[in-house]
Gaussian input, Z-matrix of N, CA and C with variables (Angstrom, degrees):
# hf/3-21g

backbone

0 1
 N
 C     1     B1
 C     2     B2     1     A1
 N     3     B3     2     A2     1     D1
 C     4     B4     3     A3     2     D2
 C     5     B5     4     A4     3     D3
 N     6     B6     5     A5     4     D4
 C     7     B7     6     A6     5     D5
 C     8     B8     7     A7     6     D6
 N     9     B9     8     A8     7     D7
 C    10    B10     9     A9     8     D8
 C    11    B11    10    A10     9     D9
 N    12    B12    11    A11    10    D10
 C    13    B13    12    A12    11    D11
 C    14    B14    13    A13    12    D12
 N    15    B15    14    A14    13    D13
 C    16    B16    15    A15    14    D14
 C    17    B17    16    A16    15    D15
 N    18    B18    17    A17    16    D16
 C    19    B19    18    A18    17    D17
 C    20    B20    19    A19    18    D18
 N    21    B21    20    A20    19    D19
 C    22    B22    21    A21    20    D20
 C    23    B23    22    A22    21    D21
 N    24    B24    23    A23    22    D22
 C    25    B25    24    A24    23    D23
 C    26    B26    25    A25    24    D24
 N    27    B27    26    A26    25    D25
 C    28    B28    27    A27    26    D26
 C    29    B29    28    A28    27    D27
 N    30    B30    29    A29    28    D28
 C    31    B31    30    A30    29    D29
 C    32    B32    31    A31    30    D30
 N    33    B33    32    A32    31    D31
 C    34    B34    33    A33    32    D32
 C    35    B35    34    A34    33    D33
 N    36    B36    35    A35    34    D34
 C    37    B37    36    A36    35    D35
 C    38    B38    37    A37    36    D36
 N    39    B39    38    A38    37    D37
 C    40    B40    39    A39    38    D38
 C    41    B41    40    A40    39    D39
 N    42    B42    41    A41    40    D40
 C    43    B43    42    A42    41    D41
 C    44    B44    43    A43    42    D42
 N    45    B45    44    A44    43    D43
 C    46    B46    45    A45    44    D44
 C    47    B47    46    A46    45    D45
 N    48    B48    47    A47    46    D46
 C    49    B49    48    A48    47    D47
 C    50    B50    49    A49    48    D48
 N    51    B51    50    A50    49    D49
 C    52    B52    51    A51    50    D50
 C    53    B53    52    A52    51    D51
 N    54    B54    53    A53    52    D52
 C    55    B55    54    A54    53    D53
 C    56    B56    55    A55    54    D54
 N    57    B57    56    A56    55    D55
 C    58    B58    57    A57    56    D56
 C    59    B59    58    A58    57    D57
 N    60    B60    59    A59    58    D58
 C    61    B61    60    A60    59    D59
 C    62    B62    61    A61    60    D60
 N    63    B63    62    A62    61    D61
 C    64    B64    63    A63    62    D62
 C    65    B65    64    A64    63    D63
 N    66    B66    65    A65    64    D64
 C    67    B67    66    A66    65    D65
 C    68    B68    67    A67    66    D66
 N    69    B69    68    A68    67    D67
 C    70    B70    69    A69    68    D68
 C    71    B71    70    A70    69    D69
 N    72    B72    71    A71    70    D70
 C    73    B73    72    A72    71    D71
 C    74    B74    73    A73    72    D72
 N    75    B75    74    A74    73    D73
 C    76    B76    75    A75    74    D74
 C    77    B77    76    A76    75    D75
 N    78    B78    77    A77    76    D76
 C    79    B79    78    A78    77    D77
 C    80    B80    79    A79    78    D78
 N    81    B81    80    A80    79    D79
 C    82    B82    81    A81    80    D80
 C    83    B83    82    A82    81    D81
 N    84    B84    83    A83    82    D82
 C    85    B85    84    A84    83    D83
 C    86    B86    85    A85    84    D84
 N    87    B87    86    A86    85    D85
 C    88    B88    87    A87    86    D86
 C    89    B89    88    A88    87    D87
 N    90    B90    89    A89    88    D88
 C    91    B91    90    A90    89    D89
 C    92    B92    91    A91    90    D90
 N    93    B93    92    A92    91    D91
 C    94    B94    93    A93    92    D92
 C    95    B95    94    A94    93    D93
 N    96    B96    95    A95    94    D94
 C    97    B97    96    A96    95    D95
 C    98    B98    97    A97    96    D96
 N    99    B99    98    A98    97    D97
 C   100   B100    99    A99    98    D98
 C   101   B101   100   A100    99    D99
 N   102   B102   101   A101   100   D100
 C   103   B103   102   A102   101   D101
 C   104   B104   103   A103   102   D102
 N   105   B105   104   A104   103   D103
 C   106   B106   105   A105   104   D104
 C   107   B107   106   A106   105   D105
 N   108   B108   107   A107   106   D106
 C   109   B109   108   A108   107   D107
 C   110   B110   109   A109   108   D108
 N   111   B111   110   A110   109   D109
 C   112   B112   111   A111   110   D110
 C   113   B113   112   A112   111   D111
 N   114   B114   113   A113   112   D112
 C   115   B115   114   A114   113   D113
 C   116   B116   115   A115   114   D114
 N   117   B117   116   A116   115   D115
 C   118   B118   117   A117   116   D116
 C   119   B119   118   A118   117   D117
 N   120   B120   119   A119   118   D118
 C   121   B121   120   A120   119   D119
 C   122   B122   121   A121   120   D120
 N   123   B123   122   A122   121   D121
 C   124   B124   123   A123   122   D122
 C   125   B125   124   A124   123   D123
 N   126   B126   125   A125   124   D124
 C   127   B127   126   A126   125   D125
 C   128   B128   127   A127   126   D126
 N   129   B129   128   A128   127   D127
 C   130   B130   129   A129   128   D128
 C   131   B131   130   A130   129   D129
 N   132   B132   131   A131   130   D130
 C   133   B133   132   A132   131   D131
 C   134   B134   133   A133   132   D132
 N   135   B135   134   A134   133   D133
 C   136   B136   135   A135   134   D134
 C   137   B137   136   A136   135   D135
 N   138   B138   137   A137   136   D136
 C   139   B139   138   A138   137   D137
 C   140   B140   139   A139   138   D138
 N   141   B141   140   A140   139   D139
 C   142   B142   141   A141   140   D140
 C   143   B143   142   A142   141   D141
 N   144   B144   143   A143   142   D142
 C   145   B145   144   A144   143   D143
 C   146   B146   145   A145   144   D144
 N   147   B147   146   A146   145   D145
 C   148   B148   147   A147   146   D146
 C   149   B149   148   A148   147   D147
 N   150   B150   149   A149   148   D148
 C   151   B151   150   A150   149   D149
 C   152   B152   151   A151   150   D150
 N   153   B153   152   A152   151   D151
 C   154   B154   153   A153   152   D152
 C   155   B155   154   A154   153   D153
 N   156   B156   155   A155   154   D154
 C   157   B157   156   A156   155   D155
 C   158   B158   157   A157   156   D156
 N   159   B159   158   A158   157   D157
 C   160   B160   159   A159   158   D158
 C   161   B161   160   A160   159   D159
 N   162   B162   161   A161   160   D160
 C   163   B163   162   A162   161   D161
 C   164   B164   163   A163   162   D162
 N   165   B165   164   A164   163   D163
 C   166   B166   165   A165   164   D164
 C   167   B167   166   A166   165   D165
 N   168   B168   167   A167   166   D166
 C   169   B169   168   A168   167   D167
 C   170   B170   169   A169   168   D168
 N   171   B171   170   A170   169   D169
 C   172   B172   171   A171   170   D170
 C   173   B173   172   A172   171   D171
 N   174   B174   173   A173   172   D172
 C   175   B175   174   A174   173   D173
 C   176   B176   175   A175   174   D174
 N   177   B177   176   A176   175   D175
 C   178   B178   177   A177   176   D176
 C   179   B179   178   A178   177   D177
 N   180   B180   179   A179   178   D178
 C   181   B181   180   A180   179   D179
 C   182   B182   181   A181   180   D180
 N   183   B183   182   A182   181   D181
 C   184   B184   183   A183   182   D182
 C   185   B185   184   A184   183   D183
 N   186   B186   185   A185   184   D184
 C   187   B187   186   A186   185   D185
 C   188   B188   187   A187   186   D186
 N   189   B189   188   A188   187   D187
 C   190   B190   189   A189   188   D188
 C   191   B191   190   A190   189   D189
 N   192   B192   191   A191   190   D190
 C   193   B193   192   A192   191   D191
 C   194   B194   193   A193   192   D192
 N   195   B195   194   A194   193   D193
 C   196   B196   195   A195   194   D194
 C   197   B197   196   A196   195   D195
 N   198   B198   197   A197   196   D196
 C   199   B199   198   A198   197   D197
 C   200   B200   199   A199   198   D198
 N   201   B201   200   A200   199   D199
 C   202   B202   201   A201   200   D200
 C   203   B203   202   A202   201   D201
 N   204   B204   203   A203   202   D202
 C   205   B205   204   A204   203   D203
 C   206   B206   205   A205   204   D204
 N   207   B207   206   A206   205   D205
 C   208   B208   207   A207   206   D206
 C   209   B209   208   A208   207   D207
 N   210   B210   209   A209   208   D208
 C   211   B211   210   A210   209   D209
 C   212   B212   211   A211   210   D210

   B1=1.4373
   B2=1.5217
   B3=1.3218
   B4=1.4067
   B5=1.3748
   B6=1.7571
   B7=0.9574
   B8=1.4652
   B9=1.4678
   B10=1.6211
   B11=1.0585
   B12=2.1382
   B13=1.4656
   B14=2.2263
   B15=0.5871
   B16=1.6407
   B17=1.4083
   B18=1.2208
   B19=1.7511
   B20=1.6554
   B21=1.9535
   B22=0.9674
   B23=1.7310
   B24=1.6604
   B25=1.0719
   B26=1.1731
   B27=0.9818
   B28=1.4797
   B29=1.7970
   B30=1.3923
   B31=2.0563
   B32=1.4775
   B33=1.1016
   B34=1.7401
   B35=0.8863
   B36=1.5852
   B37=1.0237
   B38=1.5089
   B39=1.5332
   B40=1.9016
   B41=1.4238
   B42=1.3498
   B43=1.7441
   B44=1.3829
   B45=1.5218
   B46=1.4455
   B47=1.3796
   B48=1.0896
   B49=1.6438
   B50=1.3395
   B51=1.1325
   B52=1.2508
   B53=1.6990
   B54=1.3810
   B55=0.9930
   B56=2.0003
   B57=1.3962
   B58=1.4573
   B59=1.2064
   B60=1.6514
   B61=1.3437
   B62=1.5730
   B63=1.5656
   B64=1.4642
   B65=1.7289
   B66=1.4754
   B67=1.4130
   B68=1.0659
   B69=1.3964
   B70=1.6709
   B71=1.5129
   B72=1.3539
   B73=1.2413
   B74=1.7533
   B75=1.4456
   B76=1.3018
   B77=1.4563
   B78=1.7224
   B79=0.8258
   B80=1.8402
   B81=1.4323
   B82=1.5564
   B83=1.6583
   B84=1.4098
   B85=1.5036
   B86=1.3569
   B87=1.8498
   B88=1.3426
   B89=1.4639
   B90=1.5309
   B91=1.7944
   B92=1.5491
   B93=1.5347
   B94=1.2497
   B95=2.1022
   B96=1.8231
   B97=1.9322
   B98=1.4842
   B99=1.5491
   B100=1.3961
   B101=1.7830
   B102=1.6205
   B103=1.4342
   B104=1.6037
   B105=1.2990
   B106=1.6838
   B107=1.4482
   B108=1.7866
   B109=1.2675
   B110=1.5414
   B111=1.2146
   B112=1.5467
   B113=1.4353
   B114=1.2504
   B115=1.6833
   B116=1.5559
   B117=1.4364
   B118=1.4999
   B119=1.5223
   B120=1.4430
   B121=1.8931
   B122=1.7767
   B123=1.5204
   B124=1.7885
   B125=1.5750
   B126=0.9251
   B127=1.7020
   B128=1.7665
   B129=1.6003
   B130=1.1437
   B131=1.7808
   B132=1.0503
   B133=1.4746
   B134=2.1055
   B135=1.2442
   B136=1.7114
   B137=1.5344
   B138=1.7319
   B139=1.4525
   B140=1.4737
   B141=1.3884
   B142=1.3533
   B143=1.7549
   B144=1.4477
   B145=1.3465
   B146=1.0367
   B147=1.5331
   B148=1.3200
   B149=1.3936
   B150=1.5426
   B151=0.7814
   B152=1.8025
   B153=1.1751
   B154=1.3890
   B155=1.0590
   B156=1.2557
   B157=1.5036
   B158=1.2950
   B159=1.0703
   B160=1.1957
   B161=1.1391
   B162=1.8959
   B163=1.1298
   B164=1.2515
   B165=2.0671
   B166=1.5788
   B167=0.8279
   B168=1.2981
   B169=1.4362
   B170=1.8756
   B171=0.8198
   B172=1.1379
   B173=1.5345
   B174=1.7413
   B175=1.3052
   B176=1.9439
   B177=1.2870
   B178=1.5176
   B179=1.6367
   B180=1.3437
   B181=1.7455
   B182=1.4438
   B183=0.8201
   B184=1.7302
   B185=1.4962
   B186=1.2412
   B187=1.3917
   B188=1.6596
   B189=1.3880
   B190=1.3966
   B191=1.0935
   B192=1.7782
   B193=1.2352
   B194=1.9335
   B195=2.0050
   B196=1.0204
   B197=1.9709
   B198=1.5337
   B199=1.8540
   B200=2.0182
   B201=1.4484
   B202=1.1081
   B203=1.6855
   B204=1.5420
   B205=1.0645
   B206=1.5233
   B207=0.9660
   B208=1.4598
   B209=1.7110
   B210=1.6911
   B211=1.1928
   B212=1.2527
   A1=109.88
   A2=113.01
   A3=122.01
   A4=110.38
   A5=119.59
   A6=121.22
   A7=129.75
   A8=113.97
   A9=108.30
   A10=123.63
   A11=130.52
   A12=114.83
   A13=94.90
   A14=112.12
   A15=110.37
   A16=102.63
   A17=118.00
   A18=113.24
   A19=90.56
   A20=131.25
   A21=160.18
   A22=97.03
   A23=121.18
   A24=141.81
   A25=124.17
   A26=111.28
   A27=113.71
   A28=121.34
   A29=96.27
   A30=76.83
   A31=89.26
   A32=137.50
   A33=156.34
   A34=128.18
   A35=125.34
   A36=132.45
   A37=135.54
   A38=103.67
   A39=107.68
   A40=128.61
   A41=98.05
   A42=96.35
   A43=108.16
   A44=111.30
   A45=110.18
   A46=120.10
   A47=136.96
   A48=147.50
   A49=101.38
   A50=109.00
   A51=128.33
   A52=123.68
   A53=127.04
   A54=93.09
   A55=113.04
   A56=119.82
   A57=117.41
   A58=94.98
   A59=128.44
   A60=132.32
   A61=97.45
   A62=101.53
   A63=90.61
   A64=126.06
   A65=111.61
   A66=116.54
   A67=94.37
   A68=124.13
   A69=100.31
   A70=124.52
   A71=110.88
   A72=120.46
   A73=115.78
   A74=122.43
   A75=122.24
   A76=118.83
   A77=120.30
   A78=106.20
   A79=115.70
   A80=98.41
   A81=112.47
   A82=91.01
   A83=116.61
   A84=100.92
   A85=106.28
   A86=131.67
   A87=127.92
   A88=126.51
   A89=106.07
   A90=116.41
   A91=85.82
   A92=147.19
   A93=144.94
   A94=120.90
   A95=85.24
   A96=94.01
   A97=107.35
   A98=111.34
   A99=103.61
   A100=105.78
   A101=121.49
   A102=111.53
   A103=114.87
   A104=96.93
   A105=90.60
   A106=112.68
   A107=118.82
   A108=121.79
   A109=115.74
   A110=117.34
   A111=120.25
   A112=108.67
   A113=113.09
   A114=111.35
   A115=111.41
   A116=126.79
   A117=151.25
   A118=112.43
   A119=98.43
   A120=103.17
   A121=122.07
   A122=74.34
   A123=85.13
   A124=112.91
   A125=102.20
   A126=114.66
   A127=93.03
   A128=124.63
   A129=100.40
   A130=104.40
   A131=107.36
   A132=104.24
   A133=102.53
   A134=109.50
   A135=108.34
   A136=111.97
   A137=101.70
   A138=113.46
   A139=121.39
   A140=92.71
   A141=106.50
   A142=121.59
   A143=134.93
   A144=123.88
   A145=106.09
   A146=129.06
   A147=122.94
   A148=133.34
   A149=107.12
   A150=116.75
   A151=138.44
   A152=123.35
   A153=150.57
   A154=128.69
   A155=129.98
   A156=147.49
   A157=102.59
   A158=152.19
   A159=175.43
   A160=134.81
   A161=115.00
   A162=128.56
   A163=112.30
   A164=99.29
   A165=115.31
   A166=136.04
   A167=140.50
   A168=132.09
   A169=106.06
   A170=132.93
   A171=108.29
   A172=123.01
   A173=117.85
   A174=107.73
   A175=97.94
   A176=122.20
   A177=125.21
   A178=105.09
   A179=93.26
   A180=98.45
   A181=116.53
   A182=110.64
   A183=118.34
   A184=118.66
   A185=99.96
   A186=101.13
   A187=130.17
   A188=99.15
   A189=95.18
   A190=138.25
   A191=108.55
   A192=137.96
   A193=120.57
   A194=86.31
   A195=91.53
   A196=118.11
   A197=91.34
   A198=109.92
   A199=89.87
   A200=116.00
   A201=135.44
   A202=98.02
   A203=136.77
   A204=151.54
   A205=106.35
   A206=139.62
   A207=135.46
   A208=97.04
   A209=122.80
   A210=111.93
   A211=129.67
   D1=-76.21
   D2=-165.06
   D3=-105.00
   D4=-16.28
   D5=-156.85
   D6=71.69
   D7=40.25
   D8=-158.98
   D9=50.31
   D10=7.30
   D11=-176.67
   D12=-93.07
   D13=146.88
   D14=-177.35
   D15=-108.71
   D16=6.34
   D17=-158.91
   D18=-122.60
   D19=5.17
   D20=-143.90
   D21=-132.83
   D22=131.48
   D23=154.87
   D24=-106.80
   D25=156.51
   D26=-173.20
   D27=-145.87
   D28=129.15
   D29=-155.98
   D30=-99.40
   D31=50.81
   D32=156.62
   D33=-165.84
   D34=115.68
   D35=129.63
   D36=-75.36
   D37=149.63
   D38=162.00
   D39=-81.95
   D40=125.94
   D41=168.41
   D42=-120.50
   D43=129.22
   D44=169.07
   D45=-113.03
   D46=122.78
   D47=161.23
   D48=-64.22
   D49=132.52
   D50=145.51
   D51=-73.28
   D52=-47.68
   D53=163.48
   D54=-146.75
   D55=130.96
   D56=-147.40
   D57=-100.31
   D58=161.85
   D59=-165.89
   D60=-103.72
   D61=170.14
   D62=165.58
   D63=-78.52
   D64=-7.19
   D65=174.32
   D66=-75.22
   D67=-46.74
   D68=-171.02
   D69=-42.02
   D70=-57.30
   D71=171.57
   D72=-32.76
   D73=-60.38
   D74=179.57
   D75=-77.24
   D76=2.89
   D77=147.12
   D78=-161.62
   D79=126.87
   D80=-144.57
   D81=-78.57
   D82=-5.40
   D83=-171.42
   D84=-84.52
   D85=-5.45
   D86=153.19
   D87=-46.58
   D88=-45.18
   D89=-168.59
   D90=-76.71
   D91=-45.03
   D92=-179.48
   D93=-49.84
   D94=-38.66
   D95=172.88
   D96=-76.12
   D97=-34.93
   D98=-162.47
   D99=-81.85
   D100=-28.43
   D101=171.76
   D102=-65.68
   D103=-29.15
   D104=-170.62
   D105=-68.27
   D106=-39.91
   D107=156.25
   D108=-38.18
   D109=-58.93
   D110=-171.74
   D111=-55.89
   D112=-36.87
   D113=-173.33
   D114=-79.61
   D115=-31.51
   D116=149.35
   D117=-39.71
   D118=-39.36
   D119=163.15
   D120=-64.79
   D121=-62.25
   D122=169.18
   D123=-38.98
   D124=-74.54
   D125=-165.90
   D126=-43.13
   D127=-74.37
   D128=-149.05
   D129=-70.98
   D130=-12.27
   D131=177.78
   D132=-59.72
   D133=-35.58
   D134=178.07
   D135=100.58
   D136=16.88
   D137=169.42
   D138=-65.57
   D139=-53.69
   D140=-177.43
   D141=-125.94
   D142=163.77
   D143=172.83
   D144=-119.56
   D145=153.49
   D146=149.92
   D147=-114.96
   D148=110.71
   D149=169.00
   D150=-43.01
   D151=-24.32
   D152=152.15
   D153=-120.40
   D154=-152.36
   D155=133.98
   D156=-63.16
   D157=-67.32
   D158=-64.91
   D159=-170.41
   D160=-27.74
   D161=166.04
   D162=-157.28
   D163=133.51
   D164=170.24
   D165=-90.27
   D166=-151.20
   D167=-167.69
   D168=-166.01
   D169=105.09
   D170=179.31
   D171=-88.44
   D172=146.89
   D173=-142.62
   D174=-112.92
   D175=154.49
   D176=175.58
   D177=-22.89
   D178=-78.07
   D179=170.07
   D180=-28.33
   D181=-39.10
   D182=-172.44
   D183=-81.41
   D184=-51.47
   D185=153.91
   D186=-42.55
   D187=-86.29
   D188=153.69
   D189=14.77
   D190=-81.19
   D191=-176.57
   D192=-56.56
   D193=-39.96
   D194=-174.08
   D195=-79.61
   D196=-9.90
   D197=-171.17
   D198=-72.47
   D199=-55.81
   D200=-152.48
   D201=-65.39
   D202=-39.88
   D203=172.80
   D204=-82.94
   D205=-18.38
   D206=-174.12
   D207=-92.19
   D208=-35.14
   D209=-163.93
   D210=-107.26

């Protein structure tokens, strides 16, 4: 995301599925409800902030989280 900088936004994130339906495919505005949910997770979980619509932030907690799962 930020690269461990927290003082750093970022107007993208990645989401990867593991595994996509064939509706998804015919219609892309599903993979669009389900990231925005996921990022709506983040936030109230205190992973991440958003700074906009448009841009996040990733938060201590988040970090953290992300050191604790990486190792």
């Amino acid at each position: 995301m930020a690269h461990g900088n927290l003082t750093n936004s970022v107007k993208a994130i990645d989401v990867f599925f593991k595994n996509v339906s064939a509706e998804a495919y015919e219609r892309p505005s599903f993979g669009y409800l389900a990231t925005n949910e996921i990022v709506q997770s983040l936030v109230q979980r205190g992973f991440i902030e958003r700074d906009t619509l448009e841009y996040v932030k990733l938060t201590a907690k988040g970090l953290d989280k992300c050191k604790e799962d990486c190792h």
